[in-house]
Each structure stands twice: as C-alpha cells, then as structure tokens.
C-alpha positions in Angstrom: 120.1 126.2 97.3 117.7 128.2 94.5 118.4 131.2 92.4 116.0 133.9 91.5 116.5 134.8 88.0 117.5 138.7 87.5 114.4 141.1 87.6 114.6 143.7 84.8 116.2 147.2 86.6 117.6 145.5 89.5 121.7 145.5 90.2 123.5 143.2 88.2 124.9 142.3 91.3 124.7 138.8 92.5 122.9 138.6 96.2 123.3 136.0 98.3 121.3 134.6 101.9 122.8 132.4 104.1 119.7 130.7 105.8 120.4 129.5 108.8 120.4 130.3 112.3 117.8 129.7 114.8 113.8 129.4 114.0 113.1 133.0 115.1 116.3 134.4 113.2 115.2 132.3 110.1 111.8 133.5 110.5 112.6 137.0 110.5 114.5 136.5 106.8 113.0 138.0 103.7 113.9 136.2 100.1 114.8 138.7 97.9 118.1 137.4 96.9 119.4 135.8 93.9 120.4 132.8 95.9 119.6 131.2 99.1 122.3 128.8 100.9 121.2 126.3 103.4 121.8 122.9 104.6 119.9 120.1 104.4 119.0 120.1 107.6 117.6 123.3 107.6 115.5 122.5 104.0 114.0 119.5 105.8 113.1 121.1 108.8 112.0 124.7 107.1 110.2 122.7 104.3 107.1 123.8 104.1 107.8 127.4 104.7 110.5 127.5 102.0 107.8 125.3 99.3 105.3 128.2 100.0 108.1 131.1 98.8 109.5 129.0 96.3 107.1 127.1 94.1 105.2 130.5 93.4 107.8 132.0 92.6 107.1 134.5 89.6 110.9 135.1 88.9 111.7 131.0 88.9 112.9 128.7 90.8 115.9 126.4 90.7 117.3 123.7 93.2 121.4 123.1 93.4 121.9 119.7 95.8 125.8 120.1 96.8 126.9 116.7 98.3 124.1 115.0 97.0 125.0 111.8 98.1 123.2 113.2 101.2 119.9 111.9 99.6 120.9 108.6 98.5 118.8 106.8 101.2 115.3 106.4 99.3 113.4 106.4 103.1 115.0 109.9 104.3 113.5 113.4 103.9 116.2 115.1 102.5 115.0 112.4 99.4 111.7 113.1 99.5 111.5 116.9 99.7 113.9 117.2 96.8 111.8 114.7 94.9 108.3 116.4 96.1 110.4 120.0 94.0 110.9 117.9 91.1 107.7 116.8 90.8 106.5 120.6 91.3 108.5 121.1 87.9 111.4 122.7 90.1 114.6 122.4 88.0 117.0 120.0 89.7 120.8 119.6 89.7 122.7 117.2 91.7 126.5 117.7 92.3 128.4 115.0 94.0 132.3 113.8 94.4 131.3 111.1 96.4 131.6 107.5 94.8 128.4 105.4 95.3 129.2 102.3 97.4 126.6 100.3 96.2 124.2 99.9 93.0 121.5 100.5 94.8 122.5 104.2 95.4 122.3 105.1 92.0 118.3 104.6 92.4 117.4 108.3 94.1 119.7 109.7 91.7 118.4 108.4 88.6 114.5 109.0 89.8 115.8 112.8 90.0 117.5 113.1 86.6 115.9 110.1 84.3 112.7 109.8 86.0 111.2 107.8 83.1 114.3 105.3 83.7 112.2 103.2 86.5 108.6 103.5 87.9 109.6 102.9 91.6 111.9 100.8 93.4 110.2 97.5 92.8 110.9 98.5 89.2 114.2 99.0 90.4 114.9 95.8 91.6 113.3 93.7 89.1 115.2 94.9 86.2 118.9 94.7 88.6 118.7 92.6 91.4 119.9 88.9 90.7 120.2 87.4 94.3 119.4 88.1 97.6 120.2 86.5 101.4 117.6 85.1 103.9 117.6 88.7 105.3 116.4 90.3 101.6 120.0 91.7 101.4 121.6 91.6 97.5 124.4 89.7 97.1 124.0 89.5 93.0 123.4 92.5 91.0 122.9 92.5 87.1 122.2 94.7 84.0 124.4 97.2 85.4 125.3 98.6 82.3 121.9 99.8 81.7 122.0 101.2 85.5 124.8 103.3 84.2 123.3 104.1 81.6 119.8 105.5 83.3 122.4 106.9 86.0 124.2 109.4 83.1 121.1 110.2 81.0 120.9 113.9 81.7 124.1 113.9 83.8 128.1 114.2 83.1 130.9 112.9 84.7 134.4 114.7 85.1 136.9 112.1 86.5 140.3 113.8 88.6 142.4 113.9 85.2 140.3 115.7 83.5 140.3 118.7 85.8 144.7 118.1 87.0 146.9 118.1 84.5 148.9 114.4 84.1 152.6 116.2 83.9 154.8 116.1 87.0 154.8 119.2 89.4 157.6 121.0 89.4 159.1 120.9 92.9 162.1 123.4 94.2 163.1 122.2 97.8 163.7 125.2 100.3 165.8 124.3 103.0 166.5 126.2 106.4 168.6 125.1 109.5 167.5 124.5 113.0 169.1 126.4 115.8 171.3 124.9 118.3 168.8 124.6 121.0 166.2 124.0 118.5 167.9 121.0 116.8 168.9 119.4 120.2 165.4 119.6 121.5 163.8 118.0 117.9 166.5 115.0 118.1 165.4 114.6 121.8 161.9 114.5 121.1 162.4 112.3 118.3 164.5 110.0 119.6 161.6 109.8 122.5 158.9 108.8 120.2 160.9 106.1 118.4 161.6 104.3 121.9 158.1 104.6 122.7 157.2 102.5 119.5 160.1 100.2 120.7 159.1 99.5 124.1 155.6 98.9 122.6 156.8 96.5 120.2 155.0 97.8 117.5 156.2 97.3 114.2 156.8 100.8 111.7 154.3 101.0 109.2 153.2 103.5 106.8 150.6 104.1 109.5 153.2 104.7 112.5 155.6 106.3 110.3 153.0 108.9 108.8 152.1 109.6 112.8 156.1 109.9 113.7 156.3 112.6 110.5 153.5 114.7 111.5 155.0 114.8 115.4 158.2 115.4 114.2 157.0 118.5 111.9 155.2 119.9 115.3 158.7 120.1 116.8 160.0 122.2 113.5 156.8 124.3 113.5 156.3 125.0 116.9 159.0 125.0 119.6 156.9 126.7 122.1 154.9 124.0 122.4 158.0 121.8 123.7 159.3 124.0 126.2 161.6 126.4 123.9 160.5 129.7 125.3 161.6 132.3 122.6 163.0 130.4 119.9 161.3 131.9 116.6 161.1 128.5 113.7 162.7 129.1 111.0 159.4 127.1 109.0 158.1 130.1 109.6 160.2 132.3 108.7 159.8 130.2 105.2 156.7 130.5 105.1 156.8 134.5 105.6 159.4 135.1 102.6 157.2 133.1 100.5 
C-alpha cells in the first residue's frame, strides 16, 4: 500500500486505487491517487513496474504492510521487495495481529524497523541461537530479551485490553416462541442428531456440543431449509425489530 502526500490545489479529498485485476487491466491503471491497495501477490509479481512509479516519486512515497506476518520467511519475495523499498529510503510500517510462533520470526521484522539491531542472519543466530539438532533445527534459544528488545525499537504494541474495555457487557436476553409446527420439527431434528452421536458412540465434548448448537440454530433460523414450506422464524423477526 503507498500514499501520495497532498499536492498543493488538489481536493482535500482522499483517493483511493484498488490495484488488482488482470495484467492488461493493471496495466491500463494510472497512479494518481493518494493511495494504492494491493496484495502481496500482486506487489511481487508487479514489482518492478510499481518501483519505477514509486521510488521517483516527487510527491513521496510511503509503504503500509497489513498482515505483515506475510513476510516473516527471510527466503520469500514478499521479504525481499519490502526490504529492497527500505533500502531505497522508502518509509516502512508493519501492522500485524498475528503472534510469532517462533523467535526466529522476529528476524525480518526487526531488519525492517531496527536495521542496525543485526547485520544479517548469521548475526542473528550467533547472538540467539543456543542449540541446534543434527538437522540444524534450534531447539535452544537465548538472549531473548534483547530480541525483544531489537523487535520493539521503533515499534509499539497494543495488547486486546487496551483497545476492549475490562467491565462486563451488559446483556438483555430477547426471547420469542417457536410455532407449533416449528417447535415439533426443531425437537425432531434435534432429537435426530443426538441419536446420531449415540449410535456413533462418540462421547459430547465441547467440540460435538459447539457443532449440535450451531445445527440446532439452523433449524431456528431457517425452517425452509428442513422442509417447513411457509413458516416465517421468528429469529428473524428479532432481528428486524432490532
């Protein structure tokens, strides 16, 4: 994603491209938006074309990686062509929700927003890797604490409770009634898909039970489906007064 800054006598008006589409249809676009949405996908394969607009780009230039745990993986393109912008001086941001799995995803991250924090990966790996298998996997990691602390130079972290508030929700239960031929139909039904899990001999988890609650809500919701020709749910009805 980039943003043009705002030329002097232009709209204040954000604009917006979505790039995408096929090569011809991408071809035939024309830049002259505030911002340009893409995939990755689409930066990797339009690359070169899109570094030819961009890094001359009298009005600047500025690179937004949503999902960034998309360039994690050091040996992928999606790494690389962010990184080659970074190098050109292109301003960077990474926004991610994604927890990493491993200390060794940290490393593409860090080389984007503390670049002075490690050389290369060898670097990397001498300062944090402890141990490793016969197959050069780690199985002992150390001096995390100064990963982290590379990892958040330049960078924030908002956890969930500082965006949702801590107090309870407050919660007013609606209840409607089933018709007649409604109500028989959703005991039938349910009564069905409890025998099934009895003949199976399965046992009711919180798995099974989740899957019986979501079939049992169909039958509510959507009567029709079941064979109850004309019979309006009420859920919906809800749903409308709301």
């Amino acid at each position: 994603m980039r943003a043009n800054k705002q030329k002097k006598g232009k709209s204040k008006n954000l604009t917006v491209l979505e790039y995408r589409g096929t090569p011809a249809q991408r071809a035939a676009m024309e830049f002259n938006t505030h911002f340009t949405l893409m995939s990755y996908e689409i930066f990797t394969k339009d690359f070169a074309r899109l570094s030819e607009h961009f890094l001359n780009n009298e009005w600047g230039t500025g690179l937004i990686c949503d999902e960034a745990h998309k360039i994690k993986n050091r040996d992928t393109d999606n790494y690389k062509h962010v990184k080659a912008w970074k190098d050109a001086d292109i301003p960077v941001k990474l926004l991610s929700g994604t927890p990493a799995s491993d200390p060794s995803d940290i490393f593409t991250y860090t080389r984007i927003k503390n670049p002075d924090a490690y050389r290369h990966w060898k670097h990397f790996c001498d300062l944090h890797v402890e141990e490793e298998d016969e197959y050069e996997k780690v199985t002992k990691w150390r001096n995390l604490d100064l990963a982290n602390k590379n990892l958040m130079e330049n960078a924030t972290l908002t956890r969930l409770e500082d965006i949702r508030p801590r107090d309870q929700p407050s919660i007013d239960p609606w209840t409607y009634k089933l018709t007649p031929a409604h109500q028989k139909l959703y005991d039938q039904l349910a009564e069905e898909q409890l025998l099934q899990i009895e003949e199976t001999g399965q046992e009711i988890t919180a798995l099974t039970a989740s899957g019986l609650f979501v079939k049992c809500q169909q039958i509510v919701l959507n009567p029709e489906h079941f064979g109850l020709a004309g019979d309006r749910a009420a859920g919906l009805d809800l749903v409308e007064g709301w």
